[in-house]
N, C-alpha and C positions, 0 to 999 in steps of 0.2 A: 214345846219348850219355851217357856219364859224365858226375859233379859234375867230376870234375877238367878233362875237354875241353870242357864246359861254361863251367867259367872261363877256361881258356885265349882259348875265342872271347870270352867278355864284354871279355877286357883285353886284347883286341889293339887294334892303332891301328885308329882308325876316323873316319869325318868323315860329315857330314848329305848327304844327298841333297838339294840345295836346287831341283830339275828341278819345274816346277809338275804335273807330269803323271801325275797318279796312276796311270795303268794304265799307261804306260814306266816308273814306280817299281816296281812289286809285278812287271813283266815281266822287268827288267833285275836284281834283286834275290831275287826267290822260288827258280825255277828252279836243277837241278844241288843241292840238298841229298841224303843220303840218304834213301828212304822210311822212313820210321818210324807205329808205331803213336799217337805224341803229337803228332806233327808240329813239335816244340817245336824242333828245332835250326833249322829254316826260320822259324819266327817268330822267332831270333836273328837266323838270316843277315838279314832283312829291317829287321828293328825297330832293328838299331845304326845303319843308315841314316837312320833316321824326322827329318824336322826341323821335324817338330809334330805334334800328337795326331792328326789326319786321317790321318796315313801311319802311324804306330806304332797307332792302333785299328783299320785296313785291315786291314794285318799280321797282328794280332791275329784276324778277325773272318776272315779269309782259315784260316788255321791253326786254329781251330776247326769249319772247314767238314772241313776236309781230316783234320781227326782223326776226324769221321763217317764221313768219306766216303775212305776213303785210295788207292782206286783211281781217283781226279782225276790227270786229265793233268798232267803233272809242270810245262808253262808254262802250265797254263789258270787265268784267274781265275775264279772262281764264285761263284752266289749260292742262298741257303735261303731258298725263298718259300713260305712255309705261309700265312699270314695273307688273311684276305678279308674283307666289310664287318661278321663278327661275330667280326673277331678271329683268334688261334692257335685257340680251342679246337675240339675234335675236332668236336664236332657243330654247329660251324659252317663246317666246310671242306666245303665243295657242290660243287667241281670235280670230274669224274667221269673218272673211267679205265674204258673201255668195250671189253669186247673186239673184235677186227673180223681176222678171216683167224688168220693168224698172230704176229700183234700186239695193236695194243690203238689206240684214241684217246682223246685228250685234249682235254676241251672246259672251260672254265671262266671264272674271272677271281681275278686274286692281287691284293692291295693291299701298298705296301710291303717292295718289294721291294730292298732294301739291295744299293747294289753289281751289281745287274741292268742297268744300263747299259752296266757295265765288262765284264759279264762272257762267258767264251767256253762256259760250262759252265751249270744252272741242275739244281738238284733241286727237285723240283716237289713239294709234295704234294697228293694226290687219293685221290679215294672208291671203292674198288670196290664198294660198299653197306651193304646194315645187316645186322648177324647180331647177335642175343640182343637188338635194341634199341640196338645199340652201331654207328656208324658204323666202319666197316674202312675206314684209310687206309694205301696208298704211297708211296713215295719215287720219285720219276719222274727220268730223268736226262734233260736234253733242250737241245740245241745252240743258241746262240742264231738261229742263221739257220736253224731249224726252216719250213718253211713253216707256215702260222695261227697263229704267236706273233707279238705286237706289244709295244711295250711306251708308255708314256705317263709323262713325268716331267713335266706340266705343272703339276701339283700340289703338287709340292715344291720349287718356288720358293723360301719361304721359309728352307729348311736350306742355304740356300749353304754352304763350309766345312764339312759332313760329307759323311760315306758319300754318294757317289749314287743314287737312290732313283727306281722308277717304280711302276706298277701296271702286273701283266699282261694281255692277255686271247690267252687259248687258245681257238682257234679250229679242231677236226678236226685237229689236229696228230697225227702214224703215229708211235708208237711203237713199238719192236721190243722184242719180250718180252726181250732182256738187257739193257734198259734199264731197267727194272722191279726193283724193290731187293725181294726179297720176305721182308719182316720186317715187325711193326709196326709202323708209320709213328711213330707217337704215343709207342711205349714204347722205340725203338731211338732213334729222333732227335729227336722234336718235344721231350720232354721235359728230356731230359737238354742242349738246344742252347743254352740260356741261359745256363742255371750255367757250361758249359763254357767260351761265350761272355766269361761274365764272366771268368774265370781267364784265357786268353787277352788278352783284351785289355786287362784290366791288367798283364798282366806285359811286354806287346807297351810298354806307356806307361813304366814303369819301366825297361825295355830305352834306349827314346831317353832317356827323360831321364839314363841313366847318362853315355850316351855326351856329352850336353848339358853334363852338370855335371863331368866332366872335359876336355870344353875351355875352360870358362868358372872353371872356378877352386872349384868347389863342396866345402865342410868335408869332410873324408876321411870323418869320421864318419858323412857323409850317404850319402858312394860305397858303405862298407860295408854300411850297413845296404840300401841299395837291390839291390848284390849278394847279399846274405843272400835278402831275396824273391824275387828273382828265380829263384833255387835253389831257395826253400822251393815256387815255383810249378813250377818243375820236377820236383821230389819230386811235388806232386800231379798232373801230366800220367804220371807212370807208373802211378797207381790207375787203376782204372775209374771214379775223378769221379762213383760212383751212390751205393755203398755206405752204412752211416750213418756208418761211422769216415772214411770218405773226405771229408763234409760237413764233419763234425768238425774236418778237417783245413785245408779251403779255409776255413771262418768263421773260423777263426786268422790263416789269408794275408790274408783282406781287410779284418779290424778292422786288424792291423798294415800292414797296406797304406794302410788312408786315417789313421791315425794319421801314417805318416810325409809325408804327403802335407801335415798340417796341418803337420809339425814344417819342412816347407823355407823356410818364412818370407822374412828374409833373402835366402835362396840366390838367390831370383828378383832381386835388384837387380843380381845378378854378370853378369846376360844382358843381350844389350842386345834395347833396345825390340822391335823385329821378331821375332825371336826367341821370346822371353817371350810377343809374344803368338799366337803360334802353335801355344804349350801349353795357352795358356786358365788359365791361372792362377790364375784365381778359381773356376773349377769343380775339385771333387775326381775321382778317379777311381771312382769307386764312386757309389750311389743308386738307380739306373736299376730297379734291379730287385731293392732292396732288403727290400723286405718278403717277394718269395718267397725269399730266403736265410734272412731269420728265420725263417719254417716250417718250411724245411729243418732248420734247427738245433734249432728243438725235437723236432722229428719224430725227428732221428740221434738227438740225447738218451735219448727215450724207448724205442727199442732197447736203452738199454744200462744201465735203469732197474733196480737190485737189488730182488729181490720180498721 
């Protein structure tokens, strides 16, 4: 996708999906884009529909899956379940990918698992053991009507109004060795799913809110500038999102992203009630995962430090 087809889709007429149903929204909406390496004209087609932050950070968090993973069924929703009760990090993912014939099994337990509810697809990651001291992990791909997967949302109760969330347990689930991603778990995807994450789904939130603040009346100069990012977050869906000049690039989208975020002030009175608060208003788009973007930043920094 070019900047110019780009914009073309940002200003064509568009209206809110107002349908409560999250998985008929990302169904009826996702689906029939080009495949692409960024996945980014799909989180357009999806996100001008958004009509509140639930469906446009969906969007979002859907299209960073799919920029991992780009050979996802073109209607399927999915979910990245890496986390267990000691977190993302590598040496505490204890699920095990164990060979068996000409396959493998899967036996473990995920926590937190976003969107696992909804979804028809799931990448899994697990352990095929330890070399140098270093846990080796995969990327598992695996259906959700798997026989020995369950899943349990009792426990998230309290996040009504986000993402849907459970914990897994993997139970001697048959994996077929092409289902099996064979790259580094950690350095292809664990890592880099966050940052990506986050660029995603604020650009997914600035997407509705474009489409929000042009039916509702919102200062041109707000439109602009939210066009402007949405571009500028385009431009970085064409990097590889690792690099250090690519950081470099995203800590510019997102200081100017939650600047503008402070600067809509006003704008929100032009909405009415229901609406408004379906954006959450009072929360900014960014924070979440704030302090590891500041390391990023200094880290690219020092790449580019003159000796």
């Amino acid at each position: 996708m070019t900047p110019a087809s780009l914009l073309d889709l940002l200003l064509q007429p568009a209206s809110p999906d107002h349908s409560g149903d999250l998985r008929a929204f990302l169904k009826q909406w996702g689906p029939g884009t080009p495949a692409s390496s960024s996945a980014f004209e799909r989180l357009v087609q999806v996100a001008l529909r958004a009509d509140g932050r639930l469906k446009a950070g969906s969007a979002g968090h859907q299209a960073a899956i799919r920029r991992l993973f780009p050979a996802t069924p073109d209607d399927a929703i999915t979910a990245f379940c890496v986390s267990e009760d000691q977190g993302p990090k590598p040496s505490g993912i204890l699920s095990t990918l164990t060979p068996k014939g000409d396959g493998f099994v899967l036996n473990g337990r995920k926590r937190w698992g976003s969107m696992s509810p909804l979804a028809d697809v799931l990448y899994i990651a697990a352990s095929i053991g330890q070399k140098d001291g270093r846990n080796q992990l995969r990327m598992v791909k695996v259906a959700t009507g798997s026989a020995g997967l369950s899943l349990d949302s009792s426990g998230y109760g309290a996040y009504e109004g986000h993402m849907p969330i459970a914990d897994l347990t993997l139970t001697d689930i048959a994996v077929e060795a092409s289902d099996v991603i064979e790259a580094d778990a950690y350095e292809a995807f664990i890592k880099p799913f966050r940052l990506v994450e986050d660029v995603y789904n604020t650009a997914g939130t600035q997407i509705g809110l474009l489409t929000l603040g042009r039916l509702h009346g919102w200062p041109q100069a707000l439109l602009e500038d939210l066009i402007g990012l949405i571009v500028q977050a385009h431009a970085i869906s064409q990097t590889p999102m690792a690099r250090p000049a690519d950081v470099l690039l995203m800590s510019a989208y997102f200081r100017a992203s939650s600047e503008l975020w402070d600067r809509l002030g006003a704008a929100w009175d032009l909405v009415p009630e229901a609406e408004r608060a379906a954006w959450s208003p009072q929360t900014g788009t960014l924070g979440v995962a704030a302090r590891a973007r500041e390391t990023r930043r200094q880290q690219a920094w020092a790449a580019f430090q003159v000796a």
